[in-house]
MIZAPA-813569 format. One record per residue (C-alpha): residue in one letter; residue number from 1; x, y, z. Coordinates in steps of 0.5 Angstrom, whole numbers, plus 2048, in hexadecimal, padded with zeros to 3 digits. Example, Ala and Ser with C-alpha at 12.3 -4.5 7.8 and 13.67 -1.06 7.14 Angstrom:
# MIZAPA-813569
PT res n xx yy zz
PT a 1 819 7F7 810 $
PT s 2 81B 7FE 80E $
# end
This chain:
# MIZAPA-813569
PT res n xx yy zz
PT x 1 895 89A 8CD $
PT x 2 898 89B 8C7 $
PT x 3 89E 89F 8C7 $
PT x 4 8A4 899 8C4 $
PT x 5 89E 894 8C3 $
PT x 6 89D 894 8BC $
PT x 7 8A1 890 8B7 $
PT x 8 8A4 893 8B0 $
PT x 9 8A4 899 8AD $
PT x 10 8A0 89B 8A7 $
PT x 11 899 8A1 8A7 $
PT x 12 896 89E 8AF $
PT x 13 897 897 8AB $
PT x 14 899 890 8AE $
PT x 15 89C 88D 8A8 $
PT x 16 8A0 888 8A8 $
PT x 17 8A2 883 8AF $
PT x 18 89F 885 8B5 $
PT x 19 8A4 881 8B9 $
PT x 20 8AA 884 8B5 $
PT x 21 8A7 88C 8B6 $
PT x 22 8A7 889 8BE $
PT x 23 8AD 887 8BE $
PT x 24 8B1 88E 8BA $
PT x 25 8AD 892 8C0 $
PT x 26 8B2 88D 8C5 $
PT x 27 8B8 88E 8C2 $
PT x 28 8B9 895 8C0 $
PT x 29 8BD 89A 8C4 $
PT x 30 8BB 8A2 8C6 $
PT x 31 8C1 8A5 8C8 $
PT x 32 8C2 8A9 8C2 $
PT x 33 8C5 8AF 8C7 $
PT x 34 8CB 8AC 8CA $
PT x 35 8CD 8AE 8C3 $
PT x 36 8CB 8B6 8C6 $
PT x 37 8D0 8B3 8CC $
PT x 38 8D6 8B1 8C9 $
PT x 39 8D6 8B8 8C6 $
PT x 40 8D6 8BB 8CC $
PT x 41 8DB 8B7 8CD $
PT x 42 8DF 8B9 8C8 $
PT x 43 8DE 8C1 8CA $
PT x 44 8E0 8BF 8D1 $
PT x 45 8E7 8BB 8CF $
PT x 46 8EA 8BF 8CA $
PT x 47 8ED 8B9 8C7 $
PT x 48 8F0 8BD 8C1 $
PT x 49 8F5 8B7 8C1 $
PT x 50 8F0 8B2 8C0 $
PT x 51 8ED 8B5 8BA $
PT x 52 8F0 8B0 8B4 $
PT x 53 8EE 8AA 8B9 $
PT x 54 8E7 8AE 8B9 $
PT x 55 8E7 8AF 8B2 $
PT x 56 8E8 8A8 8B0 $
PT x 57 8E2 8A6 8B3 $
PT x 58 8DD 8AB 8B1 $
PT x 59 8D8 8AA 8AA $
PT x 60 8D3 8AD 8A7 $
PT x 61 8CD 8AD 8A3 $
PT x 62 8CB 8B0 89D $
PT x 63 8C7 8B7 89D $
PT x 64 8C5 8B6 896 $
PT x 65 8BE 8B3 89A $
PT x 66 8BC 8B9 89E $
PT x 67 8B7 8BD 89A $
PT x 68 8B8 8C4 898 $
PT x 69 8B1 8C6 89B $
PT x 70 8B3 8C7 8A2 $
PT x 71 8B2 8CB 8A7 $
PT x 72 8B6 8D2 8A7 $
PT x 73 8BD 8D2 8AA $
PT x 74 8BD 8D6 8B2 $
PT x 75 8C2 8D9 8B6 $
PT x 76 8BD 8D7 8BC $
PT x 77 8C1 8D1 8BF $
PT x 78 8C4 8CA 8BB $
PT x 79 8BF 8C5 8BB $
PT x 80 8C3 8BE 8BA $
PT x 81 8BF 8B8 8B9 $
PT x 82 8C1 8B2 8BD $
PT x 83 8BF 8AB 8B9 $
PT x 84 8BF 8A4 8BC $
PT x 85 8C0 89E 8B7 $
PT x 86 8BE 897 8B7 $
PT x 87 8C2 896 8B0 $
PT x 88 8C5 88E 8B2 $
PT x 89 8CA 88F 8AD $
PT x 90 8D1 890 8AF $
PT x 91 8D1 88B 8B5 $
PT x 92 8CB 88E 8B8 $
PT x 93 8C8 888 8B7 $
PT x 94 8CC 885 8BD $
PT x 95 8C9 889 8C2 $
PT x 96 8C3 88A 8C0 $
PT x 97 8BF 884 8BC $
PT x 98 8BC 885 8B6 $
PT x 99 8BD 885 8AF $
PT x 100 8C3 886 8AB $
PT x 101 8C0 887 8A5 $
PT x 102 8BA 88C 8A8 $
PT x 103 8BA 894 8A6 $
PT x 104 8BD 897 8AB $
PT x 105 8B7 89C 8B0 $
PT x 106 8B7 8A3 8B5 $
PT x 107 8B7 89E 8BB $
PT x 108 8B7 8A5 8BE $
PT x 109 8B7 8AC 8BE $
PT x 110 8B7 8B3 8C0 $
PT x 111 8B8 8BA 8BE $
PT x 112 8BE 8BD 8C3 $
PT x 113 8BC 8C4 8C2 $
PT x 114 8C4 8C9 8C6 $
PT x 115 8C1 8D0 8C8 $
PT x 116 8C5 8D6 8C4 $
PT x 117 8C8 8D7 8CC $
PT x 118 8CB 8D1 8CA $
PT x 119 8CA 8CF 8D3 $
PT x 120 8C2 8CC 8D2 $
PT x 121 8C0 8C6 8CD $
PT x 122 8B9 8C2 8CD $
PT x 123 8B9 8BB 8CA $
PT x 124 8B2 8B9 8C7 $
PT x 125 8B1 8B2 8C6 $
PT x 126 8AC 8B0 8C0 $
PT x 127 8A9 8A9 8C1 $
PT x 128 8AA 8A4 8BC $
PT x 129 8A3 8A2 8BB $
PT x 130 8A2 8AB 8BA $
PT x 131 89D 8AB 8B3 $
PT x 132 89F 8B0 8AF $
PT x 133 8A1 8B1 8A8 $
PT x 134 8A7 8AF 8A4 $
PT x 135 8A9 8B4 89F $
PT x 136 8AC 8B1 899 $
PT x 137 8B2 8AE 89A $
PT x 138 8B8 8AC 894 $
PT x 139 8B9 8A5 893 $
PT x 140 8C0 8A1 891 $
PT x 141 8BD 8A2 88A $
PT x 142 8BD 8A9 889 $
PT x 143 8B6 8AB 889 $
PT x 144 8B1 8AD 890 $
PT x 145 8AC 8A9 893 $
PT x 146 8A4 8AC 893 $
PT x 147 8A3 8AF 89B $
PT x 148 8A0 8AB 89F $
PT x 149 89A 8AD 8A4 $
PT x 150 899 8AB 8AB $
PT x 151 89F 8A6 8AB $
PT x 152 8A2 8A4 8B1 $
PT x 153 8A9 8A9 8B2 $
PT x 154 8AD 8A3 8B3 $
PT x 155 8AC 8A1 8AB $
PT x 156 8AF 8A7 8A9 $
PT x 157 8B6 8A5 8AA $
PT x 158 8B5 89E 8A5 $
PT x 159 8B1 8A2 8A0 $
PT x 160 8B8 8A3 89C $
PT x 161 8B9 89C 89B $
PT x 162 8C0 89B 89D $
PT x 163 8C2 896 8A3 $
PT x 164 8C5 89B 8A7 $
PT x 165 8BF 89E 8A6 $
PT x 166 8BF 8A6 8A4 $
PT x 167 8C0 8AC 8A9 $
PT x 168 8BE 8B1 8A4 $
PT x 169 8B7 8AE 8A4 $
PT x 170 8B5 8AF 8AB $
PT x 171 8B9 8B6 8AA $
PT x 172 8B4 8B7 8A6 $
PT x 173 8AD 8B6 8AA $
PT x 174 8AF 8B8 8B0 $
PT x 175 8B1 8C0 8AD $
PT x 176 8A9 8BF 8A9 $
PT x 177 8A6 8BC 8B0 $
PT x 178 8AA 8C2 8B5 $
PT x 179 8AB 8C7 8B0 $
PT x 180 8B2 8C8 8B3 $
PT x 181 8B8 8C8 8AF $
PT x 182 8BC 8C2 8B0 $
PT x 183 8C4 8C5 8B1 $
PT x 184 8C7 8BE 8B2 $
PT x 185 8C5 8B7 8B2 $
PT x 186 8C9 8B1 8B5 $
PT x 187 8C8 8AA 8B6 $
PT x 188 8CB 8A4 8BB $
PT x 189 8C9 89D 8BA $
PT x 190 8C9 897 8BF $
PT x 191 8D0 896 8C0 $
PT x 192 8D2 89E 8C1 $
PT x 193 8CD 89E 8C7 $
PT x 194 8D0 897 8CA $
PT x 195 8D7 89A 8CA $
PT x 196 8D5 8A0 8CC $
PT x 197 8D3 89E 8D2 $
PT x 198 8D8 899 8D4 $
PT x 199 8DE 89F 8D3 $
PT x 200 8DA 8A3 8D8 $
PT x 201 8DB 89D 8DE $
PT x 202 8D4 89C 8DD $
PT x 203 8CD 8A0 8DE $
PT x 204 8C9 8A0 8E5 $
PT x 205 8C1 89E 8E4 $
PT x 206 8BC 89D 8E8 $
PT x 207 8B6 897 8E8 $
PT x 208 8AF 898 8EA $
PT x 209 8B0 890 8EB $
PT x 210 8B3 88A 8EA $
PT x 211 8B4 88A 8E1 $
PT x 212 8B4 881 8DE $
PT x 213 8B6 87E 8D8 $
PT x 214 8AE 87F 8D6 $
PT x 215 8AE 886 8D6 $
PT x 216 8B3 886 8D1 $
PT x 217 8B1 881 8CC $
PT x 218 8A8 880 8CE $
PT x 219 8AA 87A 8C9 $
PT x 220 8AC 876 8CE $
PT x 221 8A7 871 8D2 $
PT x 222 8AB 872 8D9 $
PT x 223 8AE 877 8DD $
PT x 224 8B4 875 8DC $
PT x 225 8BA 878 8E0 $
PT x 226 8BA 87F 8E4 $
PT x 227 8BE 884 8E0 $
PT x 228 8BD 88A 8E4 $
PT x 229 8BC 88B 8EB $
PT x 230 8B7 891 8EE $
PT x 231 8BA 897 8F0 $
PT x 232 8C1 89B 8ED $
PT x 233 8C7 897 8EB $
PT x 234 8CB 898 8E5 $
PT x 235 8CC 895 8DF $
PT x 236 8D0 896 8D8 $
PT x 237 8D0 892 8D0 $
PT x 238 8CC 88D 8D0 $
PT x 239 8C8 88E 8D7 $
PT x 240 8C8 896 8D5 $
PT x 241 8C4 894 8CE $
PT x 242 8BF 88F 8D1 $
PT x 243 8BD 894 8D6 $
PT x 244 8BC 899 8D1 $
PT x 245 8B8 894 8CE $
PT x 246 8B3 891 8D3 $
PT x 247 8AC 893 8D1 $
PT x 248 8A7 88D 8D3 $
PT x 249 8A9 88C 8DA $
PT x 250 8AA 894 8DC $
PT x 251 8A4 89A 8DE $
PT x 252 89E 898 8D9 $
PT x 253 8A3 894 8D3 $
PT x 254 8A3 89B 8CF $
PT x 255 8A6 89E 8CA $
PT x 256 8A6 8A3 8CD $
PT x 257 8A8 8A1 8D5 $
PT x 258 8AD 89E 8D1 $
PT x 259 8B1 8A6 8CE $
PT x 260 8AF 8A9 8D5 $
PT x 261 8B4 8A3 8D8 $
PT x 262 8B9 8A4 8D3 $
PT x 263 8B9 8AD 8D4 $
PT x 264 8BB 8AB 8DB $
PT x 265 8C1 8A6 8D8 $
PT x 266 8C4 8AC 8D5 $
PT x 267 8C4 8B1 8DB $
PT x 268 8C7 8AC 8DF $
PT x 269 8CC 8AB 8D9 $
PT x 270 8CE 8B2 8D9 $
PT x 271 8CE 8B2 8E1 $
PT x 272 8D3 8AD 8E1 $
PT x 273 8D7 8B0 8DC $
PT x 274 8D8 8B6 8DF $
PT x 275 8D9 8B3 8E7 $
PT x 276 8DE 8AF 8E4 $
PT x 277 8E2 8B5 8E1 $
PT x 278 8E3 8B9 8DB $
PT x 279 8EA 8B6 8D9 $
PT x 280 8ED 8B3 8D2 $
PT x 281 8EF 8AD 8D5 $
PT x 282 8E7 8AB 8D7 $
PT x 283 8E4 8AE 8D2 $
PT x 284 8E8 8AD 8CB $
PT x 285 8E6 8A5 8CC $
PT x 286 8DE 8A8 8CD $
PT x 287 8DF 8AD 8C6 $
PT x 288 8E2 8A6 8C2 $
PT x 289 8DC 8A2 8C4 $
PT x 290 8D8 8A6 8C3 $
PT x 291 8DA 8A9 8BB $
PT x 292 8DC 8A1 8BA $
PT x 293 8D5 8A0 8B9 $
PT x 294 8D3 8A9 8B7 $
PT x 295 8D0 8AA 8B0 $
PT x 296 8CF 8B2 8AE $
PT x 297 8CC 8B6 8AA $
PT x 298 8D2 8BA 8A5 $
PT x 299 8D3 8BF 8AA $
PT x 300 8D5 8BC 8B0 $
PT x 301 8D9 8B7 8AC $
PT x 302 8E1 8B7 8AE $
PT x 303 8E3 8B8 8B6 $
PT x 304 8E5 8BF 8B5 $
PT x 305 8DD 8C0 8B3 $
PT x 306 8DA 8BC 8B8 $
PT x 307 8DF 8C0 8BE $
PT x 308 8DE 8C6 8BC $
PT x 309 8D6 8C5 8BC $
PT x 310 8D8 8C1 8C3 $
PT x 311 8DC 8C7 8C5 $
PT x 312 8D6 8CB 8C5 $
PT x 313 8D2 8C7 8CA $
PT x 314 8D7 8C6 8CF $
PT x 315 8D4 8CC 8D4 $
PT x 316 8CD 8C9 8D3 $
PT x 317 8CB 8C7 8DB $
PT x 318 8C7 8C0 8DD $
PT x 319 8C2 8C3 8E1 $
PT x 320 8C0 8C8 8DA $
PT x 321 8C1 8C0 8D6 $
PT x 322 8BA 8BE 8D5 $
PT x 323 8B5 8B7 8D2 $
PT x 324 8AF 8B8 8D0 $
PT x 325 8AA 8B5 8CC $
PT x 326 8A6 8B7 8C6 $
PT x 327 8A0 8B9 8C8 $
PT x 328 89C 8B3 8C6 $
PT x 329 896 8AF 8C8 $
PT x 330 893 8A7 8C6 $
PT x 331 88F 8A5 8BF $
PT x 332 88E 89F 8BE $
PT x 333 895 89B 8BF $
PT x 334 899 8A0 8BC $
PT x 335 89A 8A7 8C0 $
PT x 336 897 8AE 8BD $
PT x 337 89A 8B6 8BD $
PT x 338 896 8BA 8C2 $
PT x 339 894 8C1 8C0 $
PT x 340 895 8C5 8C1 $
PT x 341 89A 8C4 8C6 $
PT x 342 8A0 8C1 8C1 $
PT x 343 89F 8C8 8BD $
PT x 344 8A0 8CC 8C4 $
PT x 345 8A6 8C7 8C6 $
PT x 346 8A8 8C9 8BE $
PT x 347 8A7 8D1 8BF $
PT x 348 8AB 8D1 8C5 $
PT x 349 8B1 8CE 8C3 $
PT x 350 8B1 8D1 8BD $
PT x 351 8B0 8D8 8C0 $
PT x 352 8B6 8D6 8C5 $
PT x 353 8B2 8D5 8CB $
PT x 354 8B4 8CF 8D1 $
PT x 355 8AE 8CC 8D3 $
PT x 356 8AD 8D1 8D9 $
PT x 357 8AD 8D6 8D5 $
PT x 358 8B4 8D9 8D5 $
PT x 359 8B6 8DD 8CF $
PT x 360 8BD 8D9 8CE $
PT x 361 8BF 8DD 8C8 $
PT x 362 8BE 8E4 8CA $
PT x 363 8B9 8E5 8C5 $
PT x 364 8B6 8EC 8C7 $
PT x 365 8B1 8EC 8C2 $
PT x 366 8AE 8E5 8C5 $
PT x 367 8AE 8E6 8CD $
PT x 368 8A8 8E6 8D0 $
PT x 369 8A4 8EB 8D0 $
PT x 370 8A7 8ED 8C9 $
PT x 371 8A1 8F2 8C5 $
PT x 372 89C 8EC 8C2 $
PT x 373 89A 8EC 8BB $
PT x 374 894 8F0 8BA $
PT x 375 88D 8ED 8B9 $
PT x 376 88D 8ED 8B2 $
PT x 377 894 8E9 8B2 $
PT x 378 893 8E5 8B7 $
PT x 379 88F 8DE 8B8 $
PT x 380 890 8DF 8C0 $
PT x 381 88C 8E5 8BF $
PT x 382 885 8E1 8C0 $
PT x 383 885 8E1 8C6 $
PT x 384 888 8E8 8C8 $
PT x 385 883 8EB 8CE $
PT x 386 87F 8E4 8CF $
PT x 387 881 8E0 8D6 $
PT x 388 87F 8D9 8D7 $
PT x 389 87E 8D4 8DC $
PT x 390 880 8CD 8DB $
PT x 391 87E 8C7 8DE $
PT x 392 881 8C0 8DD $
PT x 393 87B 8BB 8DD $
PT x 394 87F 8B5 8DB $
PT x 395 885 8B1 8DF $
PT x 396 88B 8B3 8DA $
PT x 397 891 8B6 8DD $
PT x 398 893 8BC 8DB $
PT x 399 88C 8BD 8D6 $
PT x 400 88A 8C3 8DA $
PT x 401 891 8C6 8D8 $
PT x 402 891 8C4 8D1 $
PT x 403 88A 8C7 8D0 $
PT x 404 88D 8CE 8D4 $
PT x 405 893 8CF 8CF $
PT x 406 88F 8CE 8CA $
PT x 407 88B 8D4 8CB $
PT x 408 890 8D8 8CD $
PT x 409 893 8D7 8C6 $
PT x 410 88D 8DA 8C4 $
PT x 411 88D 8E1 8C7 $
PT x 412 889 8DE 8CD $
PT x 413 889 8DF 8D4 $
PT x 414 889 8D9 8D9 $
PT x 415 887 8DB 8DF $
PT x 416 886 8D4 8E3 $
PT x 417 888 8CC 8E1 $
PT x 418 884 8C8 8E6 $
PT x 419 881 8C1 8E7 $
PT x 420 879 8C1 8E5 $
PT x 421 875 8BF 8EA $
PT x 422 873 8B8 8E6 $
PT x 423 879 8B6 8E2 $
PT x 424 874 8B1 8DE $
PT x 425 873 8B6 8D8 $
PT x 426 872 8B3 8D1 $
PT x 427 872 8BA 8CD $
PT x 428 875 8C0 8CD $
PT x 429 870 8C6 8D0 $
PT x 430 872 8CE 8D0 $
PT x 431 86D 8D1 8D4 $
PT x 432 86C 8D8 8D4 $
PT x 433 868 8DE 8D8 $
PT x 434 864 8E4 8D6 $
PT x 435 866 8E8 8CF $
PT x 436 86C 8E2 8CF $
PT x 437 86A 8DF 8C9 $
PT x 438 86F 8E2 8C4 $
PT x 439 875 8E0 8C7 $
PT x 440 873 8DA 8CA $
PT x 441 872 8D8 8C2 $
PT x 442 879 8DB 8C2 $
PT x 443 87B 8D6 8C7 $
PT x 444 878 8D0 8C3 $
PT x 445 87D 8D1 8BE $
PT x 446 883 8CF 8C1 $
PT x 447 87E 8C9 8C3 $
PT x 448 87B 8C6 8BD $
PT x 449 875 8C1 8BF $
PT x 450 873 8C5 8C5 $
PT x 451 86D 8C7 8C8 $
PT x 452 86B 8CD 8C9 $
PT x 453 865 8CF 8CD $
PT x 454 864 8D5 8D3 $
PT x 455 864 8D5 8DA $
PT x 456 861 8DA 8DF $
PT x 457 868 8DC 8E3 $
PT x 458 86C 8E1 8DE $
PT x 459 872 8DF 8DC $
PT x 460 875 8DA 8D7 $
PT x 461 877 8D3 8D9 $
PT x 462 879 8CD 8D4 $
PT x 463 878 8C6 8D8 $
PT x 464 87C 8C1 8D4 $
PT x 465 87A 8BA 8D2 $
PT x 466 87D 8B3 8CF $
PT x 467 87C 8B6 8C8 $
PT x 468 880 8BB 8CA $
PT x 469 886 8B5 8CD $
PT x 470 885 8B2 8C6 $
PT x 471 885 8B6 8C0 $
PT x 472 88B 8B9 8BD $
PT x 473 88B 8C0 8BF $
PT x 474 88A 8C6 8BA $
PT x 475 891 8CB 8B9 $
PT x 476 891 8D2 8BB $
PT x 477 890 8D4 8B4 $
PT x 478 88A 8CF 8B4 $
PT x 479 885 8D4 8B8 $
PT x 480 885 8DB 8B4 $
PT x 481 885 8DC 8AC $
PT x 482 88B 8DF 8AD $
PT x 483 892 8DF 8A8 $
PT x 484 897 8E0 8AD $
PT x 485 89C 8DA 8AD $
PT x 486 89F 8DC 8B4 $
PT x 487 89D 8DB 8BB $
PT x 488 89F 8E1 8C0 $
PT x 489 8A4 8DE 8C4 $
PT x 490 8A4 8D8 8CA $
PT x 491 8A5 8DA 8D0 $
PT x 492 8A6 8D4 8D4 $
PT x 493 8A3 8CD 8D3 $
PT x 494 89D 8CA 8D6 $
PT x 495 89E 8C4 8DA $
PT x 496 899 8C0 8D4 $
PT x 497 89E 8C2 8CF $
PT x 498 8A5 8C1 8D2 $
PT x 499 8A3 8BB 8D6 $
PT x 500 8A8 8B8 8DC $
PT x 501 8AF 8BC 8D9 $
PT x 502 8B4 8B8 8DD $
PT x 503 8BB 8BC 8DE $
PT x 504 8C2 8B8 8DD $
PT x 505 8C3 8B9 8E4 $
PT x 506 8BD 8B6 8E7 $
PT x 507 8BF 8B0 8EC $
PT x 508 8BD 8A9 8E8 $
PT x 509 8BA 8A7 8ED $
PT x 510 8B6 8AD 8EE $
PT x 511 8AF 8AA 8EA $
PT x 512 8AF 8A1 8EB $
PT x 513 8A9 8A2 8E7 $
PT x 514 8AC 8A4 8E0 $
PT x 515 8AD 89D 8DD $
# end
């Protein structure tokens, strides 16, 4: 497996020591998104009294390094992104390890995307080890670095070349690698996590089996002594930071095991909030935790900013809470976009639309069912009139799905998503009956590479082979020569684009095998 394994950052690259990249990977804390609880917290409070406490706590970055090319403002939704630093500086060390001296990192990170009926709100992960492009960045100096193409997404938040790393940089990628326009960017490092967890009482987790001191440090040449035991039990600071951190001795030793076990974290983080009762008294010594250790954006830089914008996700509701997963898939020892179902994840949320399809914002020109453009206008028209079957002859999970969603984005119609007989096949193959060929070569576009040849029966079916699983997928606009550059909307999201969406008021013993 590959997810997390890779050492440092750089064009797919190793360079510099393996043994340290190692041991980056072990340090880093991901809950970048008890910053989205707190202020929750703070919507719940009311804690208006507080606001000088608060307002002293809170600092900003300089938003001079957000690009000027940007995706364009919308009303549909709020989309915060919710950094983890591994940045050592400021006492973080003590906590975490490493180097003082070292540039700071996105340990972490997800975009929040808060529905315009301000009741529903997904939260996407996008793994450190992503390839993507860094679009350029501004230095200490004044002047801008040159893009970098399929570097790891996690480089992004040091290309600025400061100790604290530069929020504005991964600003940056993360609009260029979406398209969504980012409204607000926050940032907690170690400390921030750690007291968090300790003015809530602690935070209830559950083990698939017994956690030792090797499993948080591989280094070591012995087990070393137990520090979790298998099954629920809670845990705060210290304790509440290792396990957040437990990679090698948990599920597959994956990056990505490693965000799934930290989504259910922050559910039963928030649960635990809300049992405990939504009074200034408990809540206050959560919210000064927490903007203890808060960098933002400009636009949330004071307490009474960052309340108000609290104030409006006070009515969300933790079953509508959801954790998902950029769409992604292995390449080596780092982690690959997967099209096009990152770009259907994209188009949903930038239409306002919950994974199930919900209209969240009442936008009546995007329900389902909504006239679809015409076929000159539209990518999806190819496929207008034309029904497929499509068969899985591999093992992949969610293949099948995957392949059905992309002809369906196409104009499309699926009429079947089966296992094959034989789940062996090497190439892709589209078999046509009688008369059948043009549509056939039509369907061939949305898989490139495939074999094309007739059949006696009619109809039209696609059996799907391992070059399918492995090569990058084509976008919607890739299958017809057309100039549209949108997508009629989504309706809801196919299990191989949403993957495994956990609510926040999922039992964190629900599912052992999440580690």
């Amino acid at each position: 497996m590959a997810g997390g394994r890779g050492g440092q950052e750089g064009s797919g690259a190793r360079g510099g020591s393996e043994v340290r990249g190692r041991q980056r990977k072990r340090r880093g804390v991901r809950l970048g998104l008890s910053i989205t609880l707190a202020l929750l917290v703070l919507a719940a409070a009311g804690v208006g009294w507080a606001y000088m406490r608060l307002d002293g706590n809170i600092d900003t970055f300089n938003a001079d390094g957000i690009s000027g090319d940007r995706p364009s403002a919308s009303t549909q939704g709020t989309n915060v992104l919710v950094i983890g630093t591994d940045a050592r500086i400021g006492g973080n060390d003590e906590l975490g390890g490493g180097d003082k001296s070292d540039i700071g990192r996105s340990d972490t990170a997800l975009l929040l995307h808060v529905y315009a009926d301000h009741k529903h709100a997904v939260a996407v992960s996008i793994p450190r080890d992503t390839l993507v492009e860094i679009p350029p960045c501004k230095l200490p100096d004044g002047s801008w670095t040159e893009p970098r193409i399929n570097t790891m997404f996690n480089a992004a938040y040091s290309v600025g070349e400061s100790a604290k790393g530069n929020p504005a940089c991964t600003q940056n990628t993360v609009e260029k690698l979406t398209g969504l326009r980012v409204d607000h960017t926050m940032v907690v490092d170690f400390k921030g996590f750690a007291k968090m967890t300790e003015a809530v009482g602690g935070v209830q987790v559950c083990l698939p089996q017994d956690i030792y001191q090797r499993d948080l440090n591989p280094n070591r040449t012995t087990r070393g002594d137990q520090i979790f035991a298998k099954g629920p039990q809670t845990v705060s600071g210290q304790k509440a930071l290792d396990y957040v951190r437990i990679r090698h001795g948990i599920g597959d030793g994956s990056d990505i095991g490693r965000i799934q076990r930290q989504q259910a974290f922050v559910a039963s983080l928030i649960k635990k909030v809300k049992s405990d009762g939504l009074t200034p008294t408990k809540l206050f010594p959560l919210a000064d935790a927490a903007t203890q250790s808060l960098t933002v954006d400009p636009g949330l830089g004071s307490a009474d900013k960052l309340i108000s914008f609290a104030m409006s996700l006070r009515d969300m509701d933790l079953h509508n809470t959801k954790f998902i997963t950029l769409p992604w898939r292995y390449q080596g020892e780092r982690v690959a976009v997967v099209h096009p179902d990152a770009e259907a994840l994209w188009a949903a949320l930038k239409a306002d639309r919950t994974l199930d399809g919900q209209d969240a914002g009442n936008h009546q020109s995007e329900r389902v069912g909504a006239t679809s453009p015409s076929p000159s206008g539209s990518a999806a028209a190819v496929g207008t009139g034309i029904s497929v079957a499509v068969y899985d002859g591999t093992t992949v999970t969610g293949l099948a799905a995957r392949a059905s969603d992309a002809l369906k984005q196409h104009g499309f119609t699926v009429t079947k998503t089966t296992p094959a007989m034989v789940r062996t096949q090497t190439k892709t193959v589209i078999e046509y009956g009688p008369g059948q060929q043009g549509q056939a070569e039509k369907v061939a576009q949305v898989f490139p590479g495939a074999e094309v040849t007739s059949a006696a029966a009619p109809g039209i079916s696609v059996i799907l082979g391992r070059t399918y699983a492995d090569a990058p997928q084509p976008t919607a606009s890739s299958a017809t020569p057309s100039s549209a550059t949108e997508s009629p909307a989504p309706t809801a999201l196919p299990t191989g684009v949403a993957g495994t969406a956990r609510s926040a008021d999922d039992d964190v013993c629900s599912n052992l095998s999440y580690g």
